[in-house]
Gaussian input, Z-matrix of N, CA and C with variables (Angstrom, degrees):
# hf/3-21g

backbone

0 1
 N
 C     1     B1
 C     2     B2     1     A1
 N     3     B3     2     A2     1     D1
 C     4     B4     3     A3     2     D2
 C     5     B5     4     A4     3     D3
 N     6     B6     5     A5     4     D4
 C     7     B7     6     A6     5     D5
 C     8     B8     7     A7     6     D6
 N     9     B9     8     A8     7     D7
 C    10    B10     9     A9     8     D8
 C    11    B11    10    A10     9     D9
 N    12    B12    11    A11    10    D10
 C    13    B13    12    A12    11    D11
 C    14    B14    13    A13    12    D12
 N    15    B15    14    A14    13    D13
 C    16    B16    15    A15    14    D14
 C    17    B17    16    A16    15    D15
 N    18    B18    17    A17    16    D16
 C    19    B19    18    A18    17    D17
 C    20    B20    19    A19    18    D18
 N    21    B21    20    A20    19    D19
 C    22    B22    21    A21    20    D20
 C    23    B23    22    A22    21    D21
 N    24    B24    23    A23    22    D22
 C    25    B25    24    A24    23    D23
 C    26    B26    25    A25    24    D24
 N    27    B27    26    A26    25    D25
 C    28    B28    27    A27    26    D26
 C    29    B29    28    A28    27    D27
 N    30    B30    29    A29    28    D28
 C    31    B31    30    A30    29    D29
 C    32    B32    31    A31    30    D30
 N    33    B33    32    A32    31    D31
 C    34    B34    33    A33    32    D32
 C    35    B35    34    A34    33    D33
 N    36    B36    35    A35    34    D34
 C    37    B37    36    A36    35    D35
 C    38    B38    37    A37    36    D36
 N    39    B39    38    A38    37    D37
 C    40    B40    39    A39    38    D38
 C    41    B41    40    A40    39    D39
 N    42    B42    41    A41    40    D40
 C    43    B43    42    A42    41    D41
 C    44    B44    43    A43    42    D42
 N    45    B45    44    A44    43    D43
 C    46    B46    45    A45    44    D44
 C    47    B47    46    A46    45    D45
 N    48    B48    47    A47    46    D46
 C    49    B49    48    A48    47    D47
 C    50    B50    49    A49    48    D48
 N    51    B51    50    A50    49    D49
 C    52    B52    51    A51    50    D50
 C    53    B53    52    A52    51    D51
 N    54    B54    53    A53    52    D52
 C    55    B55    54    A54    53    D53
 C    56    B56    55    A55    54    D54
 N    57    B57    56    A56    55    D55
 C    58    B58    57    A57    56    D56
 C    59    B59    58    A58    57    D57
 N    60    B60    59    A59    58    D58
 C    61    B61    60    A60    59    D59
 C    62    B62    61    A61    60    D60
 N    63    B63    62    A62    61    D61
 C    64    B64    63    A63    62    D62
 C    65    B65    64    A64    63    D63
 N    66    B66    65    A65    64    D64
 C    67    B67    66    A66    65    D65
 C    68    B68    67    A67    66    D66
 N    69    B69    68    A68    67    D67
 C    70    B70    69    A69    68    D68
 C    71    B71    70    A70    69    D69
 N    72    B72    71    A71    70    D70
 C    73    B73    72    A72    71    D71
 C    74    B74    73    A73    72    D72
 N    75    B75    74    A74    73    D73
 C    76    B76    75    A75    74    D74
 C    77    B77    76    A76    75    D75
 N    78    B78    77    A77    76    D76
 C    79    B79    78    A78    77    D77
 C    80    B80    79    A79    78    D78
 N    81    B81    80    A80    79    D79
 C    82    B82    81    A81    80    D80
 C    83    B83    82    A82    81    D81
 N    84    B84    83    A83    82    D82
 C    85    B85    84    A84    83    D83
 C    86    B86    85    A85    84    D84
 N    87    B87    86    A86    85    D85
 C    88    B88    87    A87    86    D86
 C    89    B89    88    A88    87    D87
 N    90    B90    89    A89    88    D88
 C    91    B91    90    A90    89    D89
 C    92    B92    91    A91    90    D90
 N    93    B93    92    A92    91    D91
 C    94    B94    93    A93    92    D92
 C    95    B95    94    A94    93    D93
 N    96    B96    95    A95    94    D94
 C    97    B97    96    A96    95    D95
 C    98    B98    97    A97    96    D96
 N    99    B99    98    A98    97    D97
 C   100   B100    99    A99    98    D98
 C   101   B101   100   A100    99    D99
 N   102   B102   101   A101   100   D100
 C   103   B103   102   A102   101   D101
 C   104   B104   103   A103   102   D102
 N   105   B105   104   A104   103   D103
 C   106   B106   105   A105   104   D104
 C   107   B107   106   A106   105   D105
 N   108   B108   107   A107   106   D106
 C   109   B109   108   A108   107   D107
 C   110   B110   109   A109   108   D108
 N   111   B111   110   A110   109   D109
 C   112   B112   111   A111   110   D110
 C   113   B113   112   A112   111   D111
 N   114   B114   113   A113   112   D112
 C   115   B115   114   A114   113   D113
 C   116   B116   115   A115   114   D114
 N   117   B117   116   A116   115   D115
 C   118   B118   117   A117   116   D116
 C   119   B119   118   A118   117   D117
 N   120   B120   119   A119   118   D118
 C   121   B121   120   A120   119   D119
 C   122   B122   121   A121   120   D120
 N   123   B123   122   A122   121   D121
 C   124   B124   123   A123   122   D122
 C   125   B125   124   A124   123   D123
 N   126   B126   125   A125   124   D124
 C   127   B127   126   A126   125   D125
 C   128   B128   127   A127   126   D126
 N   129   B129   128   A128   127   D127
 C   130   B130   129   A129   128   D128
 C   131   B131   130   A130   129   D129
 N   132   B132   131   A131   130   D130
 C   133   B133   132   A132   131   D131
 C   134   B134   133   A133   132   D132
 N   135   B135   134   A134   133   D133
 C   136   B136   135   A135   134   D134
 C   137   B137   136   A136   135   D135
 N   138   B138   137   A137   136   D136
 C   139   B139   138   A138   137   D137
 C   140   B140   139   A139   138   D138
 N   141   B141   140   A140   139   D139
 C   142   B142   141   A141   140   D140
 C   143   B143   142   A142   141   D141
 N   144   B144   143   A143   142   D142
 C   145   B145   144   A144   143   D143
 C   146   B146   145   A145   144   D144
 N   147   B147   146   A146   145   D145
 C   148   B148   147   A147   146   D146
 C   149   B149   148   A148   147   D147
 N   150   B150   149   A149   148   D148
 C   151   B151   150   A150   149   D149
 C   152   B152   151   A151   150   D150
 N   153   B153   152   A152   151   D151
 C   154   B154   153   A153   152   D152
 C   155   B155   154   A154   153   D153
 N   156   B156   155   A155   154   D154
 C   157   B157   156   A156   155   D155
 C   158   B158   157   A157   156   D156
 N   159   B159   158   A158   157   D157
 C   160   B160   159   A159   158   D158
 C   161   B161   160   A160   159   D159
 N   162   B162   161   A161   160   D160
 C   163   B163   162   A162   161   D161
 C   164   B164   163   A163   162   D162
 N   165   B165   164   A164   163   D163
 C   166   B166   165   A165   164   D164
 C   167   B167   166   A166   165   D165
 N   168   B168   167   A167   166   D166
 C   169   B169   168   A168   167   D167
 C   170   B170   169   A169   168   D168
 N   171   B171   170   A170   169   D169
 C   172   B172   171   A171   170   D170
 C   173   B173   172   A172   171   D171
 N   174   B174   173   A173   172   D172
 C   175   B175   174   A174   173   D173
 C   176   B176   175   A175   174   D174
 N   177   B177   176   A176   175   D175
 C   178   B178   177   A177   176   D176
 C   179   B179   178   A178   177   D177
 N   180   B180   179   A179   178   D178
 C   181   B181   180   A180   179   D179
 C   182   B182   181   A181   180   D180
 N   183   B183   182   A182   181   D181
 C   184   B184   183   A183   182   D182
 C   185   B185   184   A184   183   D183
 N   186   B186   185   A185   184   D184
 C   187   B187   186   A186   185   D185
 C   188   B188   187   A187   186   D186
 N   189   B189   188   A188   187   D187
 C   190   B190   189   A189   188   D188
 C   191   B191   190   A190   189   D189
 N   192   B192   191   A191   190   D190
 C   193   B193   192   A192   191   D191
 C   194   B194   193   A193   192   D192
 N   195   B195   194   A194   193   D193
 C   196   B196   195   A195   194   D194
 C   197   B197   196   A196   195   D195
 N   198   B198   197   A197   196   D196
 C   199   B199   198   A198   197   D197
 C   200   B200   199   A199   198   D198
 N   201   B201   200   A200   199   D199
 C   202   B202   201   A201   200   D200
 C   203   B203   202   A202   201   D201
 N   204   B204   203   A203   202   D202
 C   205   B205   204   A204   203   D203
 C   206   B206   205   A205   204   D204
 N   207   B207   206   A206   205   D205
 C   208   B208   207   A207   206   D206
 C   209   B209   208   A208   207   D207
 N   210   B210   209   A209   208   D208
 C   211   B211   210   A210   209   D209
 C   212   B212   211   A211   210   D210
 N   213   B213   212   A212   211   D211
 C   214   B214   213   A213   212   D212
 C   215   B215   214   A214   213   D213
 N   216   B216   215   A215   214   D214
 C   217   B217   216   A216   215   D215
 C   218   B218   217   A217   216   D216
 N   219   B219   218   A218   217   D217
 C   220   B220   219   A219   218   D218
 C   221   B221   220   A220   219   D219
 N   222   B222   221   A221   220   D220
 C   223   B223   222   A222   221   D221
 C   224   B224   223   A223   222   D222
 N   225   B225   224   A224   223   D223
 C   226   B226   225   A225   224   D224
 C   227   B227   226   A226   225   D225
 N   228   B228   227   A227   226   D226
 C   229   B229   228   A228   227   D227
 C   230   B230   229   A229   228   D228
 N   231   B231   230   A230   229   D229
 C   232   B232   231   A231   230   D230
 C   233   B233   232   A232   231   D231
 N   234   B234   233   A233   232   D232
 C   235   B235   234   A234   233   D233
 C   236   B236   235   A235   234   D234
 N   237   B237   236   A236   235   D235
 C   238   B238   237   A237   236   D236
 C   239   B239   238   A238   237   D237
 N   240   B240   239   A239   238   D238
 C   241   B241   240   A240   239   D239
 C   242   B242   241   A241   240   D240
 N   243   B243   242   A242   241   D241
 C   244   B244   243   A243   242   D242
 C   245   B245   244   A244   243   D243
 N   246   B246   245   A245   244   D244
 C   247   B247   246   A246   245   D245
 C   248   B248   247   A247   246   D246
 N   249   B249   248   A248   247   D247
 C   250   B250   249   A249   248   D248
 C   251   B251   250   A250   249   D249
 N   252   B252   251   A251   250   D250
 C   253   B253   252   A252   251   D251
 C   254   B254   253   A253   252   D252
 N   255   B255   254   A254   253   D253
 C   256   B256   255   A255   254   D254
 C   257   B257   256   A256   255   D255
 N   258   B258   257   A257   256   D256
 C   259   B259   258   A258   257   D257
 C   260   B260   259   A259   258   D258
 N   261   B261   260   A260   259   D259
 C   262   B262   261   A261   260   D260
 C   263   B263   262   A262   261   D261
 N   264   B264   263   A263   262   D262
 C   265   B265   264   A264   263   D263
 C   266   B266   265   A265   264   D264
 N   267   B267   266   A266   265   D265
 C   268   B268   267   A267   266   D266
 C   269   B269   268   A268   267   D267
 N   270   B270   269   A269   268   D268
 C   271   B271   270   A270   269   D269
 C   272   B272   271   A271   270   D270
 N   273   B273   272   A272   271   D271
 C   274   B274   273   A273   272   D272
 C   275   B275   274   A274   273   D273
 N   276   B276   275   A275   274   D274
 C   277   B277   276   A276   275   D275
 C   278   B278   277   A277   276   D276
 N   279   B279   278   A278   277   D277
 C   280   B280   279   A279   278   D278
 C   281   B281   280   A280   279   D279
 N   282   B282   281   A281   280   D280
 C   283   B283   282   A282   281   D281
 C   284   B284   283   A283   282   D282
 N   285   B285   284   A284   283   D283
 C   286   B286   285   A285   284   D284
 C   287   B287   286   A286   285   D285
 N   288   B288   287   A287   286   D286
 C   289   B289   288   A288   287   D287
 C   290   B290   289   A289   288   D288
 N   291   B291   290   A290   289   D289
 C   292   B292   291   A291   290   D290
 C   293   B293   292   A292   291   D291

   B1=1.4546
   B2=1.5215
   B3=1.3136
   B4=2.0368
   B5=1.1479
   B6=1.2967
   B7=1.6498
   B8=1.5905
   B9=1.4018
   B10=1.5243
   B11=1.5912
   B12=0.8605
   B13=2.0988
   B14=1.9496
   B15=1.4030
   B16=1.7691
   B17=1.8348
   B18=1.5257
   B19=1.9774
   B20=0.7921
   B21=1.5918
   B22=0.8001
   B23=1.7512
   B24=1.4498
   B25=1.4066
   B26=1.4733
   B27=1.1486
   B28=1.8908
   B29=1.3833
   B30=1.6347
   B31=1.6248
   B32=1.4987
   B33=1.3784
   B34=1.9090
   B35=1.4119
   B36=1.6929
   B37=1.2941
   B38=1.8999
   B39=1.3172
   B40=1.8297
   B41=1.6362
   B42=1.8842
   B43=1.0124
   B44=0.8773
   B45=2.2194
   B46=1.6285
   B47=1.8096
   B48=1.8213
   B49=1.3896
   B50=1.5389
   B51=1.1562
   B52=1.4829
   B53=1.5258
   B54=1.5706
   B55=1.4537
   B56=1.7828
   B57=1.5648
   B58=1.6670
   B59=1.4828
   B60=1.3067
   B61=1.7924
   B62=1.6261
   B63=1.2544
   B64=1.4657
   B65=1.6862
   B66=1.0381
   B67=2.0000
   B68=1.7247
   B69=1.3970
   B70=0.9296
   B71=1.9774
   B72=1.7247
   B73=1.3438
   B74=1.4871
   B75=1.1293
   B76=1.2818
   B77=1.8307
   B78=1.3558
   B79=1.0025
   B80=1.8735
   B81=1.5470
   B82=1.2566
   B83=1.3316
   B84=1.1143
   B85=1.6648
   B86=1.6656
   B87=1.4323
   B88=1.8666
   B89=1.3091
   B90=1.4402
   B91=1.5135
   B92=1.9543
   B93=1.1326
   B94=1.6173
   B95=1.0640
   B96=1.2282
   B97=1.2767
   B98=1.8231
   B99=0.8599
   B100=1.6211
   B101=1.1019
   B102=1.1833
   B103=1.9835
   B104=1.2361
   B105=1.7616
   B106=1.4168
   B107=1.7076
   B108=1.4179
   B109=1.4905
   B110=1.4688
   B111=1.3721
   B112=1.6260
   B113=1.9376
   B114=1.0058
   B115=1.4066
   B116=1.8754
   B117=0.9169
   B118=1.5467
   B119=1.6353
   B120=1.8041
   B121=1.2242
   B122=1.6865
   B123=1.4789
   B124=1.6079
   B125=1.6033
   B126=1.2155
   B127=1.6341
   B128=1.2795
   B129=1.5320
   B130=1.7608
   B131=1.6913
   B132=1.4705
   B133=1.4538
   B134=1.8911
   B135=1.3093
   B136=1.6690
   B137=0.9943
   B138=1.3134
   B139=2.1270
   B140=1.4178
   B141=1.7345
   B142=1.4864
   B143=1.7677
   B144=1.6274
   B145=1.4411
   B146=1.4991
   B147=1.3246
   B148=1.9000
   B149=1.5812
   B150=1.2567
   B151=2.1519
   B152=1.6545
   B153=1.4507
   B154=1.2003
   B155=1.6897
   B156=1.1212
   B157=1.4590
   B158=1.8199
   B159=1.6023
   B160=1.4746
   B161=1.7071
   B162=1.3650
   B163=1.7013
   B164=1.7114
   B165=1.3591
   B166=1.5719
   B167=1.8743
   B168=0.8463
   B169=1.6527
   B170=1.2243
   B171=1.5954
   B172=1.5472
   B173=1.6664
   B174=0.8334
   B175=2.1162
   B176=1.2993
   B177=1.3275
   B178=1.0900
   B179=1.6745
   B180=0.8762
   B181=1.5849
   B182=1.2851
   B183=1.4904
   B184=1.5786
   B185=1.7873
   B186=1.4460
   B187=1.6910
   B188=1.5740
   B189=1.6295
   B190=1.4243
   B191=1.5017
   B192=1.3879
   B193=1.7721
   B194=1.3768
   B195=1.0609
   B196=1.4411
   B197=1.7513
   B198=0.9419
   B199=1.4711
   B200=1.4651
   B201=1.3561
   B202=1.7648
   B203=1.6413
   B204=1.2640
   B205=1.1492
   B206=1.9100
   B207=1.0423
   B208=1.7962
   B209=2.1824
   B210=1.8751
   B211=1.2066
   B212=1.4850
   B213=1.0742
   B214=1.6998
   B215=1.9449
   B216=1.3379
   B217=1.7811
   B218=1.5571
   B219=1.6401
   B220=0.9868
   B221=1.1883
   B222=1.4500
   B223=1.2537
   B224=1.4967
   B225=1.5668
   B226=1.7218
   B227=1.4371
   B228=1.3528
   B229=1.6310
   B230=1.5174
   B231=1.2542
   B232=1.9317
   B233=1.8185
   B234=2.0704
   B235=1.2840
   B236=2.3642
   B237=1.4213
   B238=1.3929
   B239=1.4706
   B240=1.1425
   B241=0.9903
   B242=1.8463
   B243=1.4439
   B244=1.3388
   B245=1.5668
   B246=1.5267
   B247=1.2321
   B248=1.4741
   B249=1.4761
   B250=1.6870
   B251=1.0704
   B252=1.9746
   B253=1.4414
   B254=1.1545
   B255=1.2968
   B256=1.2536
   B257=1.7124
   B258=1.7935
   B259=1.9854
   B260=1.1890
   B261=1.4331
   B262=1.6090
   B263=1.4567
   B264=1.5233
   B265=1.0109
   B266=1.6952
   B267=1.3995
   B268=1.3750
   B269=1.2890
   B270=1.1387
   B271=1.9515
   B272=1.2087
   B273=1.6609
   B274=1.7342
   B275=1.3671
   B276=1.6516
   B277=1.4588
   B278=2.0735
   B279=1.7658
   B280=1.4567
   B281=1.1311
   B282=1.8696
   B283=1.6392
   B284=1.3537
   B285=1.3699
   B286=1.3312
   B287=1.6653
   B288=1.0987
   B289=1.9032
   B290=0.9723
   B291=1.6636
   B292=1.7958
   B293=1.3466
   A1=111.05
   A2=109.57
   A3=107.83
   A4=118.99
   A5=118.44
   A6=131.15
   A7=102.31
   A8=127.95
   A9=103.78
   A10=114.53
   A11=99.58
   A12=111.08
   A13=98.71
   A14=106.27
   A15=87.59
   A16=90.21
   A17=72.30
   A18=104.10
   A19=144.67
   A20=143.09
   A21=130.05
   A22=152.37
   A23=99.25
   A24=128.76
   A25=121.37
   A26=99.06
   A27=92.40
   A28=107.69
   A29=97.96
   A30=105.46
   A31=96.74
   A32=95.30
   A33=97.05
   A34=102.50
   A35=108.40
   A36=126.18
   A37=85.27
   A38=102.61
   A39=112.73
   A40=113.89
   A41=98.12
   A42=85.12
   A43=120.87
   A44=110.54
   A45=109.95
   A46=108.21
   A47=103.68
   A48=100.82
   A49=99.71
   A50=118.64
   A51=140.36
   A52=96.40
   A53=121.42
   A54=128.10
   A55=97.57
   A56=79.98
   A57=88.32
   A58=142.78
   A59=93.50
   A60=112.19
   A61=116.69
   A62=96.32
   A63=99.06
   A64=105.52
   A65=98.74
   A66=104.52
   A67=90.32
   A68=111.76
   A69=116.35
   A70=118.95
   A71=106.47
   A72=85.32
   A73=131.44
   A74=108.61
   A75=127.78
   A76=106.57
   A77=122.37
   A78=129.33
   A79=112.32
   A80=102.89
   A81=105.51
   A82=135.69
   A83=123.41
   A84=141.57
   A85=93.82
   A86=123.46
   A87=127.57
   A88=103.96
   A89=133.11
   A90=136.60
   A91=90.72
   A92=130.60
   A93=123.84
   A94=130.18
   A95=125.58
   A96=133.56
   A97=107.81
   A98=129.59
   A99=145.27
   A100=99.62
   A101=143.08
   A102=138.84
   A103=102.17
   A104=100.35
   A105=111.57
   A106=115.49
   A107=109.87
   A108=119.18
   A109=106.74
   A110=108.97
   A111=96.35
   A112=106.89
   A113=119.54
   A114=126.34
   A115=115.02
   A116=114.15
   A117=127.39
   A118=93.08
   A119=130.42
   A120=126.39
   A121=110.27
   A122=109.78
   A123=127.94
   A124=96.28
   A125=131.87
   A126=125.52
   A127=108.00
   A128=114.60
   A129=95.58
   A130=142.44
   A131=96.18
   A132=96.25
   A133=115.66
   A134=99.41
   A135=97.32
   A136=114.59
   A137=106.28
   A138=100.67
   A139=100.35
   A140=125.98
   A141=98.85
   A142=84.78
   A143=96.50
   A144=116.51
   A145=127.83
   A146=108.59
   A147=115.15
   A148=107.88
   A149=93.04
   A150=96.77
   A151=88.00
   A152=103.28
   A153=132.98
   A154=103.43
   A155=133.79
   A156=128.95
   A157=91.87
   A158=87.79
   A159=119.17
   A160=118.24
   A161=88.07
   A162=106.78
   A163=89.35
   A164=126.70
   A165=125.14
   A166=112.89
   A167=100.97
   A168=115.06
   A169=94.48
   A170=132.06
   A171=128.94
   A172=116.25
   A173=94.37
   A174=118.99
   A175=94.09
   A176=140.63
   A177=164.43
   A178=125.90
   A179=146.69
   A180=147.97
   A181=129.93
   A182=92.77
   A183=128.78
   A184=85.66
   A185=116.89
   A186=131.39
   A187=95.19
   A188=100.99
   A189=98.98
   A190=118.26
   A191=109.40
   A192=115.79
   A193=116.62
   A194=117.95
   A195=122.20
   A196=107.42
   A197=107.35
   A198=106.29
   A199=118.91
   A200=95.52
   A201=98.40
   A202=103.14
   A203=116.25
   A204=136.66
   A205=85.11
   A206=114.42
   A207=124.98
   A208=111.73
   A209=84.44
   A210=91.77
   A211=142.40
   A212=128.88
   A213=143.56
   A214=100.17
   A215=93.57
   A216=96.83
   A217=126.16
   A218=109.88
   A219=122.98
   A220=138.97
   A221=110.95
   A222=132.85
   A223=120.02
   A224=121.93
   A225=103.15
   A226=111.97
   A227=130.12
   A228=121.63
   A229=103.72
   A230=116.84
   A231=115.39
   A232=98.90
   A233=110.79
   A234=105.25
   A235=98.10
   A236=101.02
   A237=99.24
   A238=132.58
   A239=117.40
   A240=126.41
   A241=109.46
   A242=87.05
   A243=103.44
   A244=116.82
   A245=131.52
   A246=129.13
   A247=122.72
   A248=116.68
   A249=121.79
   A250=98.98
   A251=125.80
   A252=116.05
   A253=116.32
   A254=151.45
   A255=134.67
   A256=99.96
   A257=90.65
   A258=83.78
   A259=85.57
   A260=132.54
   A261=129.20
   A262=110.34
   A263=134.68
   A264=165.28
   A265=115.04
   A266=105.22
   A267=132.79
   A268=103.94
   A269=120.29
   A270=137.99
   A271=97.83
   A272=98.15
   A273=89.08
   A274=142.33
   A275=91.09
   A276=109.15
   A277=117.33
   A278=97.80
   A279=105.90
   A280=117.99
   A281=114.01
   A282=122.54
   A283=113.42
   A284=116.75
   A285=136.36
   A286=105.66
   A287=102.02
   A288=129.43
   A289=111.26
   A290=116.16
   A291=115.23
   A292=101.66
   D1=-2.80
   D2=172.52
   D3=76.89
   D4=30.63
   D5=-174.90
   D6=81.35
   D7=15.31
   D8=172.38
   D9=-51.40
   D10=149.05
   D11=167.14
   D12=-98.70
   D13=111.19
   D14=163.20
   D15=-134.92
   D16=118.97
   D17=159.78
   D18=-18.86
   D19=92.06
   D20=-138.61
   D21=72.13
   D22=3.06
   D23=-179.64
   D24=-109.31
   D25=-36.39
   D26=177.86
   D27=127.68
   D28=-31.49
   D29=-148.46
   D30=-83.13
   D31=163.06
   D32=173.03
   D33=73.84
   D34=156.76
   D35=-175.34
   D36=-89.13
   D37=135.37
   D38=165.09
   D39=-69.48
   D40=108.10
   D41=173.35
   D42=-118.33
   D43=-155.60
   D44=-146.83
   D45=-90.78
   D46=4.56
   D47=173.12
   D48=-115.04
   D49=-167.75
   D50=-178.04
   D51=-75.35
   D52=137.11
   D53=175.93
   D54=-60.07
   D55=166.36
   D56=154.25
   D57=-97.94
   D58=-10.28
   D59=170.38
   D60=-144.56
   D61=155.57
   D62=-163.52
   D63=-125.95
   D64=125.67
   D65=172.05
   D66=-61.87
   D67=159.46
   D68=-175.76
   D69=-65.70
   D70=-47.70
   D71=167.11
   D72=-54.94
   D73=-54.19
   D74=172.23
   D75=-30.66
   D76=-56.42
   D77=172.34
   D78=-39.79
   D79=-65.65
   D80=162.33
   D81=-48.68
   D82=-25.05
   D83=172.46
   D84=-61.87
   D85=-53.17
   D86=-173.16
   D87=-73.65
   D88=-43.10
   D89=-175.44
   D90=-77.00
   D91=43.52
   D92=177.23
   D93=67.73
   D94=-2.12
   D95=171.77
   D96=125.65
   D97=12.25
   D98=-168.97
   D99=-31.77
   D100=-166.78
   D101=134.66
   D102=-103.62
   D103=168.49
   D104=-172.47
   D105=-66.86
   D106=-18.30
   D107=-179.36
   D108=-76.80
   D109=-35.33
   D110=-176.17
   D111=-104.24
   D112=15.97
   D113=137.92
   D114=-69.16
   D115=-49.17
   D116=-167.54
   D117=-73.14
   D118=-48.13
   D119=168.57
   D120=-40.19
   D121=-62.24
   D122=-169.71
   D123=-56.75
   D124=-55.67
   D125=173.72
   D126=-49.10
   D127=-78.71
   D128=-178.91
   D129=-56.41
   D130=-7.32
   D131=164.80
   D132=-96.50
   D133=15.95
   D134=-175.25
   D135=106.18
   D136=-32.66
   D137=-153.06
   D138=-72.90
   D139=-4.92
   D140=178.66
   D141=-150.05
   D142=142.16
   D143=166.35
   D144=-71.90
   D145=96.84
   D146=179.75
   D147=-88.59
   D148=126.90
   D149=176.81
   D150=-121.03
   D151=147.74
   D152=169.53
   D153=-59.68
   D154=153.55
   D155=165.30
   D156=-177.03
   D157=108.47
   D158=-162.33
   D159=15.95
   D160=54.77
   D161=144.33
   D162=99.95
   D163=-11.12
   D164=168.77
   D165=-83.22
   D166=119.29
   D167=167.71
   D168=-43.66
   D169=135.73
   D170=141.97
   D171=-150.77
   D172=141.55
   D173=-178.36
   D174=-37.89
   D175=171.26
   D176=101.03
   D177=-20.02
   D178=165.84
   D179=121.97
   D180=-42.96
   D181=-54.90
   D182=-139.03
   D183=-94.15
   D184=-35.73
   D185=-158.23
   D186=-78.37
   D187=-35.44
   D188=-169.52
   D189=-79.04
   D190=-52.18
   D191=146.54
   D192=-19.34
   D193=-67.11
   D194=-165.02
   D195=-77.68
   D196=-13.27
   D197=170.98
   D198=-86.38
   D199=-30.36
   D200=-176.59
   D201=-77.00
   D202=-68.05
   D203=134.34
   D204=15.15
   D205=-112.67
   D206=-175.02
   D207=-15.74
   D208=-64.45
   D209=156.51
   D210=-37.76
   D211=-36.90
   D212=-168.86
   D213=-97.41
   D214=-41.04
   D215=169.10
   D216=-69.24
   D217=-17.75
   D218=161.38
   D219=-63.70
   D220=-60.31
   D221=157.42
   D222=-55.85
   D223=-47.83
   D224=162.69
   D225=-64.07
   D226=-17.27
   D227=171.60
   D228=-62.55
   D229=-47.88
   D230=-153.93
   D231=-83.38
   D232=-19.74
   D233=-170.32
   D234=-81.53
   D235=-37.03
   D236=161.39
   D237=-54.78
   D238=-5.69
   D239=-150.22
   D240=-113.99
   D241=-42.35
   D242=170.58
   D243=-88.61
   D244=-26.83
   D245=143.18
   D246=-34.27
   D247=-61.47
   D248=177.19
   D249=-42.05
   D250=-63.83
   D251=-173.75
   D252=-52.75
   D253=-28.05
   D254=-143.64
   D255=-104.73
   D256=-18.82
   D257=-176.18
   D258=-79.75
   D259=-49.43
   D260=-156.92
   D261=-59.44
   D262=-17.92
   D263=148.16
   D264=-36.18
   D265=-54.15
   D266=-171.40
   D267=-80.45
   D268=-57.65
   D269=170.48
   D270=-31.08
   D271=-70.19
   D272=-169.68
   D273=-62.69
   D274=-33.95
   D275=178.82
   D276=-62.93
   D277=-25.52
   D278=166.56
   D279=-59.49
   D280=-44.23
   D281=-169.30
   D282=-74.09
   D283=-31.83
   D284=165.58
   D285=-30.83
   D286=-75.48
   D287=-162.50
   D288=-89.54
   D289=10.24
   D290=152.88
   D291=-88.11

C-alpha cells in the first residue's frame, strides 16, 4: 500500500498527519466518537464515501472532511436563520406597540 497509514488496523507506520482511510470504527472515533453502526447509516445514505481495501469497507479522509465540512455549513445556515427570526420577531413586536 506505499506507506498508507489505515486507522485502526495496525498497518503502516502511525503517522504525523491524519491517515487516509479509516476502518469503520476508527472512522467513528474522527466523526467524535459516532458508532460503527451509525457510520455505516452515514455511508449508505451518501453522506460518507466507503472504498473497498482488500475486501474491508473503509471511510475516506477526504469523505470525512467533506462531511464535517457540510456539517458546520449547516449549522451557520440554521444559526442565520434563527437570527433573521428573532429580528423579524423584534420588527413585529415594535409595529405591534406603536
Amino acid at each position: 500500500m506505499n506507506g498508507t497509514h489505515i486507522a485502526g488496523s495496525g498497518i503502516g507506520p502511525e503517522p504525523a498527519s491524519p491517515p487516509d482511510v479509516y476502518r469503520l470504527p476508527a472512522a467513528g472515533i474522527a466523526l467524535g466518537g459516532i458508532s460503527r453502526r451509525k457510520v455505516s447509516d452515514l455511508i449508505a445514505a451518501g453522506e460518507l464515501e466507503a472504498i473497498p481495501v482488500a475486501g474491508i469497507r473503509m471511510v475516506t479522509r477526504t469523505s470525512i472532511e467533506a462531511y464535517l465540512d457540510r456539517q458546520r455549513n449547516k449549522k451557520d445556515e440554521l444559526e442565520q436563520l434563527v437570527s433573521r427570526t428573532a429580528v423579524a420577531r423584534e420588527k413585529r413586536k415594535a409595529l405591534t406597540a406603536a
